[in-house]
C-alpha positions in Angstrom: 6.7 -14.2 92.1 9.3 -11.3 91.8 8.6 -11.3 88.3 4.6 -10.7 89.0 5.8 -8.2 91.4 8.3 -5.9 88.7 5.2 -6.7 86.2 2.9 -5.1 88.8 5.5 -2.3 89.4 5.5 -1.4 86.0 1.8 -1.1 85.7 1.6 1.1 88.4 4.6 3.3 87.4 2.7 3.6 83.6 -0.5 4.2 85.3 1.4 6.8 87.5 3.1 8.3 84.3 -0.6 8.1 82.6 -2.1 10.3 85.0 0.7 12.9 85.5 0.4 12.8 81.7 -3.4 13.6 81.8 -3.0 16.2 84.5 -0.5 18.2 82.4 -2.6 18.4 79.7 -5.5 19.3 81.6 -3.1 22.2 82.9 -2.3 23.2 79.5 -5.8 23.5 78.5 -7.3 25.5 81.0 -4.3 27.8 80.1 -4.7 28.1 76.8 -8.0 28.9 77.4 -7.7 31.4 80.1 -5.5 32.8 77.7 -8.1 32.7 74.4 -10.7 34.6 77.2 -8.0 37.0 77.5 -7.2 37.8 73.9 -11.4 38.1 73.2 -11.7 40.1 76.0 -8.7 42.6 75.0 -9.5 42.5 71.2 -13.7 43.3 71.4 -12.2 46.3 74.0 -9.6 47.6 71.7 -12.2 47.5 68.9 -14.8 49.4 71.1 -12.4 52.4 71.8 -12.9 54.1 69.0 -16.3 53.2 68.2 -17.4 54.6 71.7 -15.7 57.7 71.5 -17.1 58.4 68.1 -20.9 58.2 69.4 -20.3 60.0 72.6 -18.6 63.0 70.3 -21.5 62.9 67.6 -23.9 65.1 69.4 -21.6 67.7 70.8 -20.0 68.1 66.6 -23.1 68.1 65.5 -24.4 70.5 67.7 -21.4 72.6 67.1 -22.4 72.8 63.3 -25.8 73.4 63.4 -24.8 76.6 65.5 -22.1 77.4 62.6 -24.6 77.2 60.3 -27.0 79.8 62.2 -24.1 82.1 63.2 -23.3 82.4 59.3 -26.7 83.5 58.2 -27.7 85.6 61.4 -24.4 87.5 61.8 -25.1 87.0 65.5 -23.0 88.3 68.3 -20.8 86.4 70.3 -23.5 86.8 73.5 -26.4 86.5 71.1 -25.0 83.0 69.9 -24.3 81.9 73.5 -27.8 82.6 74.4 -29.5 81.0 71.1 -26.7 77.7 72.2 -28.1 78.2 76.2 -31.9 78.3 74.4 -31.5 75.0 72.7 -29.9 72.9 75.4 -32.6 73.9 77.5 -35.6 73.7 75.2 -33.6 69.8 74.0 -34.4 69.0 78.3 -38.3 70.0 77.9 -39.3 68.2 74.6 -38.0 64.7 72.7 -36.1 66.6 70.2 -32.0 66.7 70.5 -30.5 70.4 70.8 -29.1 70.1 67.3 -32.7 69.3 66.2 -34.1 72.5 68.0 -30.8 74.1 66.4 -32.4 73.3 62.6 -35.6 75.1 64.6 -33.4 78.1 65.2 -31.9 77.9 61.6 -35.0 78.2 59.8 -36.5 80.7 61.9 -33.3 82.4 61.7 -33.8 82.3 57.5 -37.2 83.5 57.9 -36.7 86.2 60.4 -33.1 87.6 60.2 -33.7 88.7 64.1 -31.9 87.1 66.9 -34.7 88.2 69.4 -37.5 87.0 67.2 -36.0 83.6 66.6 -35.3 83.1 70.5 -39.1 84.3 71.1 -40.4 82.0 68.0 -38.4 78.7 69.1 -40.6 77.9 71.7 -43.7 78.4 70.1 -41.9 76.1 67.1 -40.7 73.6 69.3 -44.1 73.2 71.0 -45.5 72.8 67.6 -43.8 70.1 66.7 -44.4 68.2 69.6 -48.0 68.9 69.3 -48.8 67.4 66.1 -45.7 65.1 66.3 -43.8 66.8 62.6 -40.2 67.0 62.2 -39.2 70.5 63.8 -37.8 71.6 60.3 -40.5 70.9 59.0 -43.0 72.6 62.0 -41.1 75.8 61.7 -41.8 75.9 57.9 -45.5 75.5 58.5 -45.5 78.0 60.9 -43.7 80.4 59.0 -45.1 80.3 55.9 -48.7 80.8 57.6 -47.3 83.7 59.8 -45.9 85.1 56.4 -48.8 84.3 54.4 -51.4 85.8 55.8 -49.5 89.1 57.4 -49.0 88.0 61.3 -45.9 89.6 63.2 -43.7 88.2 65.0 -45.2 88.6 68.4 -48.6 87.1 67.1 -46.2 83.8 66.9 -48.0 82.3 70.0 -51.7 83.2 68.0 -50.3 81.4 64.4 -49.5 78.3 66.4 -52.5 77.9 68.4 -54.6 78.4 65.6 -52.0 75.8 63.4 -52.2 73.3 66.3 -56.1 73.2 67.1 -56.8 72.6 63.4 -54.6 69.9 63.4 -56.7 68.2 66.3 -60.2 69.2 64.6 -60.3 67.6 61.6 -58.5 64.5 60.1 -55.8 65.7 58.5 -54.3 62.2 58.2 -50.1 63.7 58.3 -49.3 67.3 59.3 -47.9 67.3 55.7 -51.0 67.6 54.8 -51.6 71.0 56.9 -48.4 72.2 55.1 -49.3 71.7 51.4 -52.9 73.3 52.1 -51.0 76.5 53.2 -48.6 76.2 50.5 -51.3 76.1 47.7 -54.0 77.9 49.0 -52.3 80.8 51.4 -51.4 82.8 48.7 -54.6 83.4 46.6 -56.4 82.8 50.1 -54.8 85.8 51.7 -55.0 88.1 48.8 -58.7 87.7 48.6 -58.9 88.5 52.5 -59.7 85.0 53.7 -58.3 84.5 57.0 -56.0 81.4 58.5 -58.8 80.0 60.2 -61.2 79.7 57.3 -58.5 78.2 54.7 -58.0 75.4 57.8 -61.6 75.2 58.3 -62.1 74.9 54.9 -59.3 72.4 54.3 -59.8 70.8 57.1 -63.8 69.8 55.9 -62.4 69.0 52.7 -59.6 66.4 54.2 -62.8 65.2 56.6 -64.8 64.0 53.3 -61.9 62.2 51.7 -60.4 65.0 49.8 -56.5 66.0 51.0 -53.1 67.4 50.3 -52.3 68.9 47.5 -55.5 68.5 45.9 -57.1 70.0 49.0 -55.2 73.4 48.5 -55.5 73.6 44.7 -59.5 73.4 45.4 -59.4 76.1 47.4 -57.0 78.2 45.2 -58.7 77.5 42.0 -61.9 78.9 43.6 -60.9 81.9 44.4 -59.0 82.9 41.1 -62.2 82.0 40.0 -64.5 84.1 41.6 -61.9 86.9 41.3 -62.9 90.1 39.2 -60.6 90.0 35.8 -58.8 93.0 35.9 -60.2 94.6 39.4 -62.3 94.2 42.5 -66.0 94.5 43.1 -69.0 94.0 40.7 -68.6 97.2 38.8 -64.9 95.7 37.3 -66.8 92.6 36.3 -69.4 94.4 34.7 -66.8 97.1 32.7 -65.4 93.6 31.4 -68.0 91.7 30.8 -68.9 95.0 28.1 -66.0 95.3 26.8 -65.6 92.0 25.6 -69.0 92.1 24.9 -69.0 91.8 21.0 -66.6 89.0 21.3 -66.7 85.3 20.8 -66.1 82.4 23.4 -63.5 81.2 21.5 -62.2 84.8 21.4 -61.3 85.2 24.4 -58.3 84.7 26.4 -58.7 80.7 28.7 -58.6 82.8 31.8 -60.7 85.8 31.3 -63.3 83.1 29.9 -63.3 81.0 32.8 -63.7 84.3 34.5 -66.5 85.5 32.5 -68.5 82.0 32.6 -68.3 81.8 36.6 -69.3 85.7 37.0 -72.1 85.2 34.7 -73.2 82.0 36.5 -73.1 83.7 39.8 -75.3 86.5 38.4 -77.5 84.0 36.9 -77.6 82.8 40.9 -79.3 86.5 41.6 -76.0 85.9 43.7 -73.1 88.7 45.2 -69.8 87.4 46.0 -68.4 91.2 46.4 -69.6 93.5 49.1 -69.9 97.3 48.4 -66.6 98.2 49.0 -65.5 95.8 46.4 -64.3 92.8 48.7 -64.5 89.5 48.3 -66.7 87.7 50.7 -65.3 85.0 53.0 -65.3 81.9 51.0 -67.4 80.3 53.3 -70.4 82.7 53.3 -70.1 82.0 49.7 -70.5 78.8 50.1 -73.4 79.5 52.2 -75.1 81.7 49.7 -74.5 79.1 46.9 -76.0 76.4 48.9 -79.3 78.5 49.4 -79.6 79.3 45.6 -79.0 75.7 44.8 -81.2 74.7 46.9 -84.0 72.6 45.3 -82.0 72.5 41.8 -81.6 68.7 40.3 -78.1 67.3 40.8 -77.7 68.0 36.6 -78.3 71.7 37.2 -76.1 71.9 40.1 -72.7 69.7 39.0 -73.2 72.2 36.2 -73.3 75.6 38.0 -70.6 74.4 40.1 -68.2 73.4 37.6 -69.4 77.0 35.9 -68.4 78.6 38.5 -65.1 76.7 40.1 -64.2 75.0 37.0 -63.7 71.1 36.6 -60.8 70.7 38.9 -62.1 72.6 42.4 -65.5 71.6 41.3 -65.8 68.4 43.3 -64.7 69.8 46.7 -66.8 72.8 46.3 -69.5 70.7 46.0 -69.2 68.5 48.8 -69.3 72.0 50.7 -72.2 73.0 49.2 -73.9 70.3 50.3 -73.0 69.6 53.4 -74.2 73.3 54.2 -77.5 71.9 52.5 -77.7 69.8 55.5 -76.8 72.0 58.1 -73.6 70.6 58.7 -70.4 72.8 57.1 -70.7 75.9 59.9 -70.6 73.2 62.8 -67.7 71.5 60.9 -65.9 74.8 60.5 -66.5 76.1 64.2 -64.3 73.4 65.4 -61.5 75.5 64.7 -63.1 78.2 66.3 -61.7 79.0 70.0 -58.1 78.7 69.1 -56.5 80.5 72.6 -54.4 78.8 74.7 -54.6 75.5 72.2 -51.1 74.6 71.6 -49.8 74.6 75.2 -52.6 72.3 76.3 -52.2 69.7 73.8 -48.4 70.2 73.6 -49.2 69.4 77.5 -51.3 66.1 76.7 -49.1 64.8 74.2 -46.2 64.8 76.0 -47.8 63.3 79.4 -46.6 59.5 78.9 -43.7 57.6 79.5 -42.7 57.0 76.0 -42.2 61.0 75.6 -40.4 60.8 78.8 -38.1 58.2 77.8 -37.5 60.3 74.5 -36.7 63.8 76.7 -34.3 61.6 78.9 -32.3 60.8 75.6 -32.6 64.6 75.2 -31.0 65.1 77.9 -28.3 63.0 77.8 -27.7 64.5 74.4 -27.5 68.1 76.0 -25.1 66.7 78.8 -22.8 65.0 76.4 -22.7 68.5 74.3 -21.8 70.3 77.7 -19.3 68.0 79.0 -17.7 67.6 75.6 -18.1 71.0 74.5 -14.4 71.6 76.0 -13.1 69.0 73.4 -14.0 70.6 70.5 -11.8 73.6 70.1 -8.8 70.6 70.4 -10.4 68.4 68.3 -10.4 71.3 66.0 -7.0 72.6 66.0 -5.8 68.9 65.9 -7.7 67.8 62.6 -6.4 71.2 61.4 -2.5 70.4 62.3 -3.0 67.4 60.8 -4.4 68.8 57.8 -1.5 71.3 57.4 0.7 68.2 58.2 -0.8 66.1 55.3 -0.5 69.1 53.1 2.9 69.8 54.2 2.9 65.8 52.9 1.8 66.4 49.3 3.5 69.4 48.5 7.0 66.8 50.0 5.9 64.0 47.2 5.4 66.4 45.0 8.8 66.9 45.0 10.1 63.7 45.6 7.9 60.9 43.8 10.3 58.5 44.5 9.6 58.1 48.1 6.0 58.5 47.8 5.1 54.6 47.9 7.3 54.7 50.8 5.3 56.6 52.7 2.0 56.0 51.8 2.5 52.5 52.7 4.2 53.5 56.0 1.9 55.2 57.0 -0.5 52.5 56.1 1.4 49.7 58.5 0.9 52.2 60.9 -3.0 52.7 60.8 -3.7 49.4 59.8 -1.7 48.2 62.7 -3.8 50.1 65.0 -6.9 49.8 63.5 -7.0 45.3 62.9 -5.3 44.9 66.1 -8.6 44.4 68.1 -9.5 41.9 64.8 -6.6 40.2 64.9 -6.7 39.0 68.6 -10.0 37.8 68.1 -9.2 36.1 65.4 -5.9 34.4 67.1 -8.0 33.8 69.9 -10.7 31.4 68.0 -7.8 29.8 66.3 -5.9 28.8 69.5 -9.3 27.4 71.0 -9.4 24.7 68.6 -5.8 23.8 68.7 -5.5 23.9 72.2 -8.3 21.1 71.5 -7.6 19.1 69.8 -4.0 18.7 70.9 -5.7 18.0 73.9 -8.1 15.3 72.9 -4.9 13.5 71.5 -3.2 13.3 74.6 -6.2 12.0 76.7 -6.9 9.7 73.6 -3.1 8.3 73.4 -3.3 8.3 77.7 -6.8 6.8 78.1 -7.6 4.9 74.9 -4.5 2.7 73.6 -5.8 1.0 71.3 -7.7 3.7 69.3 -4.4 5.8 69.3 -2.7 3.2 68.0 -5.4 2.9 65.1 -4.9 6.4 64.7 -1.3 6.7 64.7 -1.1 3.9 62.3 -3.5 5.3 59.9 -1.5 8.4 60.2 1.9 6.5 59.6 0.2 4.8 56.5 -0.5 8.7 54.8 3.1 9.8 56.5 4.6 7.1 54.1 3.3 7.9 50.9 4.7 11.6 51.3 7.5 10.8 53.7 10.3 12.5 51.9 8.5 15.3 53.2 8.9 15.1 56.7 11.4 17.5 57.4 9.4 20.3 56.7 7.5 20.1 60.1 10.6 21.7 61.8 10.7 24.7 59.1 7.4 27.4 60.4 6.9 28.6 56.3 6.0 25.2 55.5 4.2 24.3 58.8 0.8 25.9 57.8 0.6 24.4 54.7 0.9 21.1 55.6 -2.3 21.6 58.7 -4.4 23.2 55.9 -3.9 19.7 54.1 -4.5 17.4 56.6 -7.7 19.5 57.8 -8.5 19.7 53.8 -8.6 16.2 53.8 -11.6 15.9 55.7 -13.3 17.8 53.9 -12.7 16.2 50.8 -12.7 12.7 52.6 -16.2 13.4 53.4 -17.6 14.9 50.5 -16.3 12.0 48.7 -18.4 9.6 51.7 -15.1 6.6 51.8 -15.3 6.1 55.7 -11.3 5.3 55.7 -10.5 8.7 54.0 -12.3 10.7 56.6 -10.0 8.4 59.1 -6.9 9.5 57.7 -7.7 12.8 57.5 -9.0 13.6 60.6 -5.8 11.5 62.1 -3.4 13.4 59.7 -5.3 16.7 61.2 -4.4 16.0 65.0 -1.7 14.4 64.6 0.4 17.5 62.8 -1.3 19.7 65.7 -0.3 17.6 68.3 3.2 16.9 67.0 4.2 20.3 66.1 1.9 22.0 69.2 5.2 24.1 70.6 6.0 25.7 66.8 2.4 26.7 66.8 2.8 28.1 70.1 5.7 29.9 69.2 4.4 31.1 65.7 1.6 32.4 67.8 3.3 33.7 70.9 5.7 35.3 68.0 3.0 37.7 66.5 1.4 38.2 69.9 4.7 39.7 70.8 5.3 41.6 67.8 1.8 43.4 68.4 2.4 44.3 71.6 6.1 45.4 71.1 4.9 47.7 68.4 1.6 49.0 70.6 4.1 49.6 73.3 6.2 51.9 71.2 3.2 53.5 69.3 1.8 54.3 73.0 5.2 55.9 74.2 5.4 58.1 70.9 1.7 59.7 71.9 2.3 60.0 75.4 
């Protein structure tokens, strides 16, 4: 009986020791585990500091250069630059473009203009534009440029240009306001010259881009038909008819490709009983042409008039010409062109329309947080500045030293490295120590609840692991050296790898055993080796933060 009983005691003193055991290991693993939340926690932050700062700066610098870039071309005051830098933060709060992107409005107003006051009074009505028929604001203050320029507006008829520029673009189906541009690019010119007006080259593009007709090829219609209704070498009907006997005697083949193509159309308008001049020698508006041309045609087979047509507009504008023609035929080009008509007042109340929705209020919000960031930061800059310029002299100051001392140059350079790479992988590094420790703290883990709770198995385990042990058991005395530590965990954890590529069940035994049972074994090196580097960063953060306080 007092044998039973000291049998008994001992079971209950192992049991007692078992769950101590167990509890300490718990213990260990929640700490190692607040301690991985830590390092992920302290690395993703350290790797966020300088990505965060970097977007928060962005608008302000880029702000800052677009107004550099104005200031150089405009040779604006210091008050005149502080009032074009008040007109786009304000201007960046009303519509869904940034203040740099109402600064590139600025700039190539600025370019066109070469007046402060203009550009200030035009950036509205450029802005406003762009909203309207949702372009790119460089690209809005082009259109509205070149058509102010084109066709002879001033700069206070601004306003006029884009309410014409913005009703045409909701009249007819211009498909992209690209489209608006390259008419005007094409067609202004010649357009202009001839005394067209703005409203009837977008009237007239605008029909064209309606029946399927658009761009580029649009504008070069329109172009080619008035070089070719254009007298030769002068206005009016008595310059065409001067030519037309002068060359009288000579051949078609004689004559120069443009007066010929001159000569056919004047001779086919004349054949028309048509006048595309008026007594004064100007050229009618294209679209009364039209108009006349459509009542001469009028009962003429298709044959006769693809062949007057392309007499008179030549092969390329032919087409489109026609499709006018005809759609005057049928009473419907001077309905199609009055759409345009009516222009006052146009931009504001669409820019008003467009603009009345919560998407466009989400995108003036990001406006505005834009202009606040540029105001709040604004401060910054002139340091910013004078830093990156002191460290410029400093790096300068730097090669001109290597220059004359090659020798240390490696030296430095790859101090200098160590330095930023320290800072710059610390955040990395952390993370990275921190999924590594997870899984040792694991597994080391599992082993001692395994050897606590499950005899047997650890025994299978630690056998299998003594049977690899003694094929390489010379080796054994490199677990207490830390350079030869790492290797040796690599291989075990190898092993399972290759033990289960290779499909033997016992391999993938041993190796898993060999795996846990070098972690658990030599669990306080790792700790240290860890704990180490962990202490190394932060000793050399430490001083890096005391050298830039």
């Amino acid at each position: 009986s007092r044998a039973a009983a000291e049998r008994q005691g001992r079971v209950l003193d192992e049991a007692k020791a078992k769950t101590q055991a167990l509890a300490e290991a718990d213990a260990r693993l929640a700490k190692t585990q607040a301690f991985q939340g830590k390092l992920t926690g302290s690395g993703m932050s350290a790797m966020q500091v300088g990505h965060n700062m970097g977007v928060a700066m962005n608008p302000a610098l880029a702000f800052e250069a677009e107004m550099s870039k104005i200031h150089a071309i405009s040779g604006a005051t210091p008050p005149q630059m502080a009032e074009i830098q008040s007109q786009a933060i304000a201007l960046s709060q009303k519509t869904k473009f940034t203040a740099t992107q109402i600064g590139e409005i600025q700039y190539g107003l600025t370019s066109a203009m070469q007046d402060v006051d203009k550009v200030l009074a035009a950036a509205p009505v450029a802005s406003k534009l762009a909203n309207a028929i949702d372009m790119a604001p460089r690209d809005a203050t082009a259109l509205l440029t070149d058509s102010m320029f084109g066709f002879g507006y001033k700069a206070e008829q601004m306003p006029e240009v884009g309410d014409i520029l913005a009703k045409s673009y909701k009249s007819f189906n211009w498909g992209t306001p690209e489209n608006l541009r390259l008419l005007i690019k094409y067609a202004g010119g010649p357009a202009h010259a001839m005394g067209g007006s703005l409203q009837d080259l977008l009237g007239m593009g605008g029909v064209l881009h309606d029946v399927g007709i658009n761009g580029s090829t649009a504008g070069t219609t329109i172009k080619n038909a008035y070089l070719r209704l254009a007298a030769p070498t002068g206005k009016g009907q008595g310059a065409l008819d001067d030519f037309g006997t002068r060359i009288g005697g000579l051949t078609a083949a004689e004559l120069p490709d443009f007066a010929k193509e001159s000569l056919l159309a004047q001779q086919t308008v004349k054949q028309l009983g048509m006048e595309v001049f008026d007594a004064q020698g100007k050229m009618l508006p294209m679209i009364e042409i039209v108009e006349r041309m459509a009542v001469a045609l009028h009962g003429a087979s298709d044959q006769k008039m693809a062949e007057s047509i392309k007499a008179i507009f030549g092969a390329y504008a032919g087409p489109g010409m026609m499709q006018m023609i005809k759609l005057e035929q049928h009473g419907q080009l001077r309905p199609m062109i009055d759409r345009n008509r009516h222009s006052d007042g146009a931009l504001d109340r669409i820019n008003n329309i467009v603009t009345d929705n919560a998407a466009f209020a989400i995108k003036r919000l990001t406006s505005s947080l834009d202009a606040l960031s540029i105001i709040a930061l604004k401060p910054l800059l002139p340091v910013l500045q004078g830093l990156a310029d002191g460290t410029s002299a400093l790096v300068n100051g730097l090669t001109a030293w290597t220059e004359r001392h090659p020798a240390l140059t490696s030296a430095i350079v790859l101090t200098i490295g160590a330095v930023v790479g320290l800072i710059t992988v610390s955040g990395a590094l952390a993370l990275t120590l921190a999924s590594v420790l997870g899984p040792f703290a694991m597994v080391r883990w599992a082993v001692t609840a395994l050897g606590i709770q499950g005899g047997l198995a650890a025994l299978a385990l630690r056998g299998v692991s003594g049977a690899v042990f003694m094929v390489g058991g010379a080796l054994s005395w490199l677990g207490r050296i830390a350079l030869t530590l790492f290797p040796l965990l690599i291989g075990g954890i190898r092993a399972v790898g290759v033990a289960f590529m290779a499909n033997p069940i016992v391999m993938a035994i041993a190796g898993i055993a060999l795996a846990a049972t070098l972690i658990y074994t030599y669990w306080q090196p790792i700790k240290q080796f860890f704990s180490g580097i962990l202490t190394w960063i932060g000793d050399h953060l430490q001083v890096l933060l005391i050298a830039f306080g």
